[in-house]
LUMTOR-299575 format. One line per field, with one value per residue (C-alpha): residue number from 1; z, y, x; residue in three letters. Coordinates in Angstrom, 2 decimals. Each point is the difference from the previous one (the first is absolute). Example, Ala and Ser with C-alpha at 12.3 -4.5 7.8 and 13.67 -1.06 7.14 Angstrom:
2
n 1_2 $
w 7.80_-0.66 $
v -4.50_3.44 $
u 12.30_1.37 $
res Ala_Ser $
! end
This chain:
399
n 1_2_3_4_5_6_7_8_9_10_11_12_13_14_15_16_17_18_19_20_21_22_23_24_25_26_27_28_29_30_31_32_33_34_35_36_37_38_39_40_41_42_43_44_45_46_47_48_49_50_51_52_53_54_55_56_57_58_59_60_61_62_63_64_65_66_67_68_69_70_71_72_73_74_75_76_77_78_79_80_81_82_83_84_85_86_87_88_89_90_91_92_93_94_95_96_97_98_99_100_101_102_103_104_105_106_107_108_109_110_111_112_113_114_115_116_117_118_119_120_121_122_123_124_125_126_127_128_129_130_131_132_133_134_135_136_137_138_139_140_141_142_143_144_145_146_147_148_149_150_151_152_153_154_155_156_157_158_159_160_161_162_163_164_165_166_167_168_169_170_171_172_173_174_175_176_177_178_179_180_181_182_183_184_185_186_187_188_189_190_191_192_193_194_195_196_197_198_199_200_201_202_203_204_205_206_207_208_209_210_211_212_213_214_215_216_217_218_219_220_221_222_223_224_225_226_227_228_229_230_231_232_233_234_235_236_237_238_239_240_241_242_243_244_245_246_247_248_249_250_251_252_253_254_255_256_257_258_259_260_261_262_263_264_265_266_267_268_269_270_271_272_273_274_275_276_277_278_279_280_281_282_283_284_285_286_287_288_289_290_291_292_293_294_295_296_297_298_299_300_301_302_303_304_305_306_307_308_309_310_311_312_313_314_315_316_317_318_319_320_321_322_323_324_325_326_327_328_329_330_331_332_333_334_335_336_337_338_339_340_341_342_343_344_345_346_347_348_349_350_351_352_353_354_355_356_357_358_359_360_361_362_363_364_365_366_367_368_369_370_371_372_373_374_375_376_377_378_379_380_381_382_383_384_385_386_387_388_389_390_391_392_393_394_395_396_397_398_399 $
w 27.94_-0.95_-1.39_-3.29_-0.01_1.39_-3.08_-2.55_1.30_-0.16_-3.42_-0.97_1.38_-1.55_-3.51_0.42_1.16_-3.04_-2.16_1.53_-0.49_-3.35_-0.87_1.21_-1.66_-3.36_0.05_1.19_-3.10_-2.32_-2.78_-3.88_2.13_-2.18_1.47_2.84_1.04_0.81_1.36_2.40_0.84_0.23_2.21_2.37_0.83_0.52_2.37_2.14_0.03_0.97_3.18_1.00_-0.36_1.83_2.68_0.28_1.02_2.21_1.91_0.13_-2.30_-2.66_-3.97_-1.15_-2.87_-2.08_-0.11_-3.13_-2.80_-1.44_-2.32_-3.68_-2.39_-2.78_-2.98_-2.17_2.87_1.72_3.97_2.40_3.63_0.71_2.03_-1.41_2.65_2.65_-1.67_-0.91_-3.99_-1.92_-4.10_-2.07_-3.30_-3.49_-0.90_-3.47_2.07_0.86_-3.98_-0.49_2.72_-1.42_-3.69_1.90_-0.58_3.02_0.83_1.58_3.87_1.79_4.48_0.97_3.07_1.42_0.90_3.74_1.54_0.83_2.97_-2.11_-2.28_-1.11_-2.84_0.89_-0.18_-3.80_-0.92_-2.64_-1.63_0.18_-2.16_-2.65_-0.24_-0.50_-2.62_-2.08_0.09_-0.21_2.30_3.35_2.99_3.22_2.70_3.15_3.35_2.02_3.36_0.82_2.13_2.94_1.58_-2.96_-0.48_-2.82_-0.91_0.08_-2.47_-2.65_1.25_-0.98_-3.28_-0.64_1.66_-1.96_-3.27_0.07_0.34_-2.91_-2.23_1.72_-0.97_-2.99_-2.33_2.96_-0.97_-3.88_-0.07_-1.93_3.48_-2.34_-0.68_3.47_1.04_3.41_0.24_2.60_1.00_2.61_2.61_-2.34_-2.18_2.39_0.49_-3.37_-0.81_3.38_-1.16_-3.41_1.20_2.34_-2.67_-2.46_2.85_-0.41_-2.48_0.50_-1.09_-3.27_-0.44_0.11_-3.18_0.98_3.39_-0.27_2.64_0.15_2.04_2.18_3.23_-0.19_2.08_3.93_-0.61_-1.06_0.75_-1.74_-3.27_-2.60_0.05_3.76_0.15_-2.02_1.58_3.37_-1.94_-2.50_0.54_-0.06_1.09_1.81_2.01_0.43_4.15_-1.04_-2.21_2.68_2.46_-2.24_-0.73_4.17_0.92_-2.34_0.79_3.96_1.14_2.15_-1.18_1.62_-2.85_-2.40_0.60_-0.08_-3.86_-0.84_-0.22_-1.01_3.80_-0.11_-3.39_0.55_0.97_-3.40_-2.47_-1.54_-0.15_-2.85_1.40_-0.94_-3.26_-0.31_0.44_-1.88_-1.66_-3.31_-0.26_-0.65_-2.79_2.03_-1.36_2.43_0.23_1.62_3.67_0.17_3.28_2.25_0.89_3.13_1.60_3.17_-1.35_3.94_1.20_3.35_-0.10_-0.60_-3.03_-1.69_-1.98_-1.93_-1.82_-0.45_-3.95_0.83_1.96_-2.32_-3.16_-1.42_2.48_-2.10_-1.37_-4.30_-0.07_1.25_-2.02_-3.08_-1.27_1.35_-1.97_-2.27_2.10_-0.35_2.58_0.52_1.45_0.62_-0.19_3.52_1.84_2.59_-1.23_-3.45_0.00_1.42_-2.77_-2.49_1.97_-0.40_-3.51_-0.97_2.08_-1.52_-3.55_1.06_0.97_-3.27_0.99_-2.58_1.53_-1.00_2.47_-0.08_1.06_0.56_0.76_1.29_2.17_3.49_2.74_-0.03_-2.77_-1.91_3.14_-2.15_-2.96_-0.29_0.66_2.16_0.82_-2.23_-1.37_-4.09_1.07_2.03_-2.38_-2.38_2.29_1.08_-4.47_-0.67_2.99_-1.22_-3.54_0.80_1.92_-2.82_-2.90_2.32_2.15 $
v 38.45_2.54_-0.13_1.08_-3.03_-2.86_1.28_-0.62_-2.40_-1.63_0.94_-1.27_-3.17_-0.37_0.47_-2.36_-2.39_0.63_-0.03_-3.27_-2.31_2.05_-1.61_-3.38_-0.06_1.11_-2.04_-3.09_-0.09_-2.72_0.00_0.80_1.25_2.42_3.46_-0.15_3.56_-1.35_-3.58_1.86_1.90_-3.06_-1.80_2.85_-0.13_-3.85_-0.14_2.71_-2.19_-2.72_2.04_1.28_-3.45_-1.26_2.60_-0.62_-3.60_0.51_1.89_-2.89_1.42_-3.13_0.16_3.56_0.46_3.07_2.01_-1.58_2.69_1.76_-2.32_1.07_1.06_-2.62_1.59_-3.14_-2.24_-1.60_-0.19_-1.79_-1.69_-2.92_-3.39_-3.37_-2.25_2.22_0.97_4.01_0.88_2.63_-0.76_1.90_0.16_1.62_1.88_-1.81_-3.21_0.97_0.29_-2.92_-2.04_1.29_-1.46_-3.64_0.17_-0.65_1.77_-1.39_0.24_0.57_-0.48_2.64_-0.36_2.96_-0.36_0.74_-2.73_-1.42_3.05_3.29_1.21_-0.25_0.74_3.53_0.09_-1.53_1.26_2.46_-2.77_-2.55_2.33_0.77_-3.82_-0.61_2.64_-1.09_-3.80_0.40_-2.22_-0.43_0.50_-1.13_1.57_-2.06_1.19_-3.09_0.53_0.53_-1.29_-0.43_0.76_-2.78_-2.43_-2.84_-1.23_2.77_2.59_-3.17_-1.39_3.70_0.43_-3.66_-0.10_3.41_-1.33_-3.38_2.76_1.73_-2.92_-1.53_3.19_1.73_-0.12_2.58_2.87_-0.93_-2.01_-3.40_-2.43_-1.47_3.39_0.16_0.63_0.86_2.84_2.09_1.55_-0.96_-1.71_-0.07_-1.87_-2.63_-0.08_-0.51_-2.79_-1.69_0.62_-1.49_-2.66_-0.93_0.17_-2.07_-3.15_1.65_-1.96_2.03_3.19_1.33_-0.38_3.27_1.96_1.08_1.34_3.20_0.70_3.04_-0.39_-2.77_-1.17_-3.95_-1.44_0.37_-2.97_2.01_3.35_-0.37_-0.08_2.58_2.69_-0.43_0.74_2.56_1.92_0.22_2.59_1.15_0.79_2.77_-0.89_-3.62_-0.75_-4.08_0.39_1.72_-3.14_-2.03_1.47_0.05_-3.96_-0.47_2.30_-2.02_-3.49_0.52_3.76_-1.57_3.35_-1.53_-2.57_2.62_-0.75_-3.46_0.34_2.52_-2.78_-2.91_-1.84_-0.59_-2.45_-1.23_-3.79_0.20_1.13_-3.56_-0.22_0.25_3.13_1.58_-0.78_1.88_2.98_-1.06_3.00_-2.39_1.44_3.12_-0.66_-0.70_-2.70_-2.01_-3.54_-0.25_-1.54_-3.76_-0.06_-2.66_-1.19_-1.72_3.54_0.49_2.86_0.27_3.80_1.73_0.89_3.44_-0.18_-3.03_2.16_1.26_-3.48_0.39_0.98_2.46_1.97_-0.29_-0.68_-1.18_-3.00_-1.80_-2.95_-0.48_-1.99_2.74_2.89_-2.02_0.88_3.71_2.66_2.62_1.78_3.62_0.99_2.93_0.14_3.06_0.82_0.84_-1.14_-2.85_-2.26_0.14_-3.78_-1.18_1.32_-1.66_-3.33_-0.07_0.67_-2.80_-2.68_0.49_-0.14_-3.09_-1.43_0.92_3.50_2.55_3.33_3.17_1.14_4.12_1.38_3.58_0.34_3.95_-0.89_-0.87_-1.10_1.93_1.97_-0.55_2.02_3.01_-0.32_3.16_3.64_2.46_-2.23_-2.99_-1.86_-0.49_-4.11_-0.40_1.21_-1.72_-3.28_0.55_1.01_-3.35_-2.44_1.78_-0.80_-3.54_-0.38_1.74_-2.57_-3.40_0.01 $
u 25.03_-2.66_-3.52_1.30_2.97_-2.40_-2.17_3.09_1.33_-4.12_0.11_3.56_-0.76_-3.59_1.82_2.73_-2.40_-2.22_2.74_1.27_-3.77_-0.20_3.20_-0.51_-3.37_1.34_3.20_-1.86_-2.43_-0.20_2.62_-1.60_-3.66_-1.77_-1.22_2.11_-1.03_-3.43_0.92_2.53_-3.15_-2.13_2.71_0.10_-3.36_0.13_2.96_-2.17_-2.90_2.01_1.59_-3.68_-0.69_2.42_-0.28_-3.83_0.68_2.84_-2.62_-2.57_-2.56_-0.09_0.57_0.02_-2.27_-0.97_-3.63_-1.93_0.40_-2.65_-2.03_1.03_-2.68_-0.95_-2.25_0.02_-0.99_-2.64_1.60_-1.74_0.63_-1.09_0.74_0.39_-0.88_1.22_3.11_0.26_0.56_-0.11_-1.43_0.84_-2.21_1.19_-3.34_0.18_-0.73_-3.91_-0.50_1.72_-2.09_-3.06_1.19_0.21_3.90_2.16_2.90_3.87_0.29_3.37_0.67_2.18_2.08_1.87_3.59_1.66_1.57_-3.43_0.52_-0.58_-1.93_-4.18_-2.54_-0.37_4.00_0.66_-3.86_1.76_1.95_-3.02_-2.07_2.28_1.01_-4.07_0.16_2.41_-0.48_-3.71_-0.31_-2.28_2.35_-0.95_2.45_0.32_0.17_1.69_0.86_3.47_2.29_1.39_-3.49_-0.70_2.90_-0.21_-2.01_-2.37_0.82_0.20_-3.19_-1.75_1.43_-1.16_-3.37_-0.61_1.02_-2.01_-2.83_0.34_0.66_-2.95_-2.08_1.52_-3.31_-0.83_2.62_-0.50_3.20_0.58_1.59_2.13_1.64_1.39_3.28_2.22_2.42_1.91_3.24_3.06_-2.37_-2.90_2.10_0.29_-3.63_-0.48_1.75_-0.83_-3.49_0.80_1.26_-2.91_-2.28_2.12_-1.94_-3.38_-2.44_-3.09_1.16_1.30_3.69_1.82_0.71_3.42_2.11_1.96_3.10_1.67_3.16_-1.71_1.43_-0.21_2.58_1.24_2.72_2.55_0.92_3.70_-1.19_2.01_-2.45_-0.37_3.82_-0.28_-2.55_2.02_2.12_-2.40_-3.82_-2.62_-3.24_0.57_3.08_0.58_-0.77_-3.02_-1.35_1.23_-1.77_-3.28_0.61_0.07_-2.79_-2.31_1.45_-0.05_1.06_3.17_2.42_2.84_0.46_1.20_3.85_-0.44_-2.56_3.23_2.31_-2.47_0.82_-4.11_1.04_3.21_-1.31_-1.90_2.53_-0.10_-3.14_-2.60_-0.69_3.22_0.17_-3.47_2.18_2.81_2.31_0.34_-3.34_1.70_1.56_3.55_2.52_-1.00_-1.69_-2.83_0.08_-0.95_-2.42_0.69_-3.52_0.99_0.39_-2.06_-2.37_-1.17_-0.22_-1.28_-3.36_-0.06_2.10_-1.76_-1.33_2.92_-0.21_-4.04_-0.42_-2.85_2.70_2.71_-1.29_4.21_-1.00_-2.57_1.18_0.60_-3.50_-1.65_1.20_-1.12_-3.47_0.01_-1.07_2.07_2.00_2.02_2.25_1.81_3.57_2.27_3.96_-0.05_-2.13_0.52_-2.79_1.41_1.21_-2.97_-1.99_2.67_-0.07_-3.60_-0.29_2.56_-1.44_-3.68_1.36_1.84_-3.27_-1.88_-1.44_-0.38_2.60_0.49_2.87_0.92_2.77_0.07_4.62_-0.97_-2.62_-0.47_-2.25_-3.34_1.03_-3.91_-1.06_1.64_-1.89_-2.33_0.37_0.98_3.23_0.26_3.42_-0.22_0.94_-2.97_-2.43_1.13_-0.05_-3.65_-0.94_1.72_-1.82_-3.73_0.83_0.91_-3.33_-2.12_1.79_0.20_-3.55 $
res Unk_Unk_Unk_Unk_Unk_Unk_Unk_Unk_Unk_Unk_Unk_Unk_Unk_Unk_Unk_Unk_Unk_Unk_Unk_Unk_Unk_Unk_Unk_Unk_Unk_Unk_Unk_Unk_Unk_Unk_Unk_Unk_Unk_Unk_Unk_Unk_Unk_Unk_Unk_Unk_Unk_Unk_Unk_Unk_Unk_Unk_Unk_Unk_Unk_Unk_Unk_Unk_Unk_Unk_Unk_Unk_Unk_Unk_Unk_Unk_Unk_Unk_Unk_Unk_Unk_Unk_Unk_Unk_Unk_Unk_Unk_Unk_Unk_Unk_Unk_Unk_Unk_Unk_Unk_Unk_Unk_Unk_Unk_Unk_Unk_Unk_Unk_Unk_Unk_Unk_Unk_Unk_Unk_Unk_Unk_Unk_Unk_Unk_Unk_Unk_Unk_Unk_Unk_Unk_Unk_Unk_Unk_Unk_Unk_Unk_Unk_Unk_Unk_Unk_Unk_Unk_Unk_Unk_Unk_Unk_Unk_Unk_Unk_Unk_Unk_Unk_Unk_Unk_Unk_Unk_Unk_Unk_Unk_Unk_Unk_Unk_Unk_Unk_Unk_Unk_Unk_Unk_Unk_Unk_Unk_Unk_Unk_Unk_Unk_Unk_Unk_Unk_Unk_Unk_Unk_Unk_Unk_Unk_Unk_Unk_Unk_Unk_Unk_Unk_Unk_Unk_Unk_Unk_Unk_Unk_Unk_Unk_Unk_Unk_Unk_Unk_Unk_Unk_Unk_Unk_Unk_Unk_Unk_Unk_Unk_Unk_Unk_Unk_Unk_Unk_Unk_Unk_Unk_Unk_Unk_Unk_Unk_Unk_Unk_Unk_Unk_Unk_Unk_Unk_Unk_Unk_Unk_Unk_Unk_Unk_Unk_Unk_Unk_Unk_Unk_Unk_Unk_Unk_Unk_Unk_Unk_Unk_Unk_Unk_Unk_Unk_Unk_Unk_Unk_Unk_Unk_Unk_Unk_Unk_Unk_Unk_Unk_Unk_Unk_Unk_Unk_Unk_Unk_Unk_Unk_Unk_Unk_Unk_Unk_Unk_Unk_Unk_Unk_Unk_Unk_Unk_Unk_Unk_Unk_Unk_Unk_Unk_Unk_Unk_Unk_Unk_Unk_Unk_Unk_Unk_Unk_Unk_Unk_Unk_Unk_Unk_Unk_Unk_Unk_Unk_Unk_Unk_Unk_Unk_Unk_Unk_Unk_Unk_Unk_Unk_Unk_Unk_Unk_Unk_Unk_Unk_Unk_Unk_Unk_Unk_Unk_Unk_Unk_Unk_Unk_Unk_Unk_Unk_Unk_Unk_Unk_Unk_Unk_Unk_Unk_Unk_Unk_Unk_Unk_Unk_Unk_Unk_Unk_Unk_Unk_Unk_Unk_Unk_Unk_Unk_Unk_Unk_Unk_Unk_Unk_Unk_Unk_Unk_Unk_Unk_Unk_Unk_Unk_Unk_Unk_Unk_Unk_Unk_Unk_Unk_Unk_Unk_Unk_Unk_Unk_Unk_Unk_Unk_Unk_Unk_Unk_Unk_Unk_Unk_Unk_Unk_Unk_Unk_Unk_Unk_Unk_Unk_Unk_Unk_Unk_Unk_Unk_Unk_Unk_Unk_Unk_Unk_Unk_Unk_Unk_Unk_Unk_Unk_Unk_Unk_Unk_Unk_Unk_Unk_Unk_Unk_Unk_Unk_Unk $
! end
């Protein structure tokens, strides 16, 4: 074969293999997703990252994880770094606040913690989002930079986000902010932090209570992996496939990759699954026709050592027991169509009204995992703008 047939033939096979993953992609998006054009995009780019990713480890280099981007400009805000007892932030300051301060009134405070599977992601990396959330709630945002795992397993990354935000309740008066104005928020993994923190709190009686908890499509459970939206999301996903939350759940509990099969089919559970635990994670939750599971209390609730922790309600928030989801503060969460945390987000939402908590749960049917990350220009998806509009005006009304 000649130069001039390897080169066709190159080129004949580079297009049919183009046209083949173009196909695939396209044909494998979510049923009744709006601006598929750009989520087909958006799921191109993902799969890539997860193959360099992959690659990278394969060739013993660690977690792959991208350049901080640039840091975006903020006009309307006063941005400083700072450390709150040796844990990096970021505050972010509406200008407004420094006239307010000097008029003696005090102004709502918010924790943000950035999503990533507790593996990805920083302040530099969500520092766009951050600012325009301060802006339009009007709030004080404090940005936390925890470490990450699995150079930091739990219960680090929870033990930053809390150890930063007994700080700032501890010194609000200091960034003009009222400390009973306070509230916790984050995405995916920040979600989790969130409510961990929340729930932490709830036992503190020498700080302020918290004003309210926001979760946007939180991860709060490692129990089940079988749920409906977990099922779902083997066939159907964009941003986060189920191995890929499993293998975030693992490399924050303990880093042992080869339990991913085993998490897959819940084998890690199975001696529990008449437990009290299960019924945590019940799908009558769900809204199924379905009673919900009677626990049989004289289960052994006795796990190896380096999954203890999946039962530890600072880990998987879906684990705290009924008395102590009473008495936490207001709480939105967010929950997308397709996304595989969907259910958890659901599950979480129905057992804190059963236990007296004040919920505002929304669902966003087009949406899916990650999809606030699209919410400004040049590339933005109408759904997540509107998802990260709706979360700052719940903030500005409710702290």
């Amino acid at each position: 074969m000649g130069v001039v047939g390897v080169v066709t033939w190159l080129t004949s096979a580079s297009a049919v293999g183009v046209a083949v993953f173009t196909a695939y992609l396209y044909s494998s998006l979510p049923p009744g997703v709006t601006e598929p054009r750009k989520v087909f995009i958006i799921k191109g780019f993902v799969r890539t990252f997860y193959f360099l990713g992959w690659v990278h480890q394969k060739m013993g280099f660690g977690v792959r994880r991208l350049r901080p981007p640039r840091r975006a400009s903020h006009p309307n805000l006063e941005v400083t770094d700072a450390s709150f007892d040796g844990v990096r932030v970021r505050v972010y300051k509406p200008r407004a606040q420094k006239t307010a301060t000097s008029t003696g009134s005090k102004m709502a405070g918010l924790m943000w913690f950035h999503g990533g599977g507790w593996v990805l992601g920083s302040i530099d990396e969500c520092d766009g989002q951050v600012g325009r959330i301060a802006n339009r709630s009007g709030a004080v945002v404090v940005s936390v930079e925890y470490r990450l795992a699995p150079e930091h397993k739990f219960p680090v990354p929870f033990e930053d986000c809390l150890t930063a935000t007994q700080h700032f309740l501890q010194h609000a008066a200091e960034f003009g902010v009222d400390p009973t104005r306070i509230g916790v928020a984050g995405t995916s993994a920040g979600g989790n932090l969130a409510a961990a923190v929340a729930l932490r709190l709830k036992k503190e009686d020498t700080l302020p209570p918290l004003k309210l908890q926001a979760l946007v499509y939180p991860a709060l459970q490692a129990f089940d992996f079988q749920t409906p939206s977990y099922t779902r999301g083997r066939r159907y996903f964009v941003l986060l496939h189920p191995n890929a939350m499993m293998t975030f759940w693992i490399r924050y509990l303990n880093n042992n990759l080869s339990l991913v099969d085993m998490f897959s089919n819940n084998g890690h559970t199975t001696a529990l699954r008449k437990s009290r635990f299960a019924s945590y994670v019940d799908q009558h939750f769900l809204g199924h026709s379905v009673p919900r599971s009677t626990p049989n209390e004289d289960v052994s609730v006795d796990l190896p050592d380096d999954l203890k922790d999946i039962l530890n309600p600072y880990f998987s928030p879906l684990m705290a027991e009924d008395a102590d989801l009473s008495g936490l503060p207001d709480t939105y969460v967010t929950v997308c169509g397709t996304d595989v945390l969907r259910d958890d987000g659901i599950m979480y939402a129905k057992r804190l009204e059963m236990a007296g908590v004040q919920v505002r749960l929304a669902r966003y049917p087009s949406g899916f995992h990650g999809v606030m990350s699209f919410a400004s220009k040049p590339f933005y998806l109408e759904v997540g703008k509107q998802m990260e509009q709706d979360l700052a005006t719940y903030l500005r009304d409710h702290l």
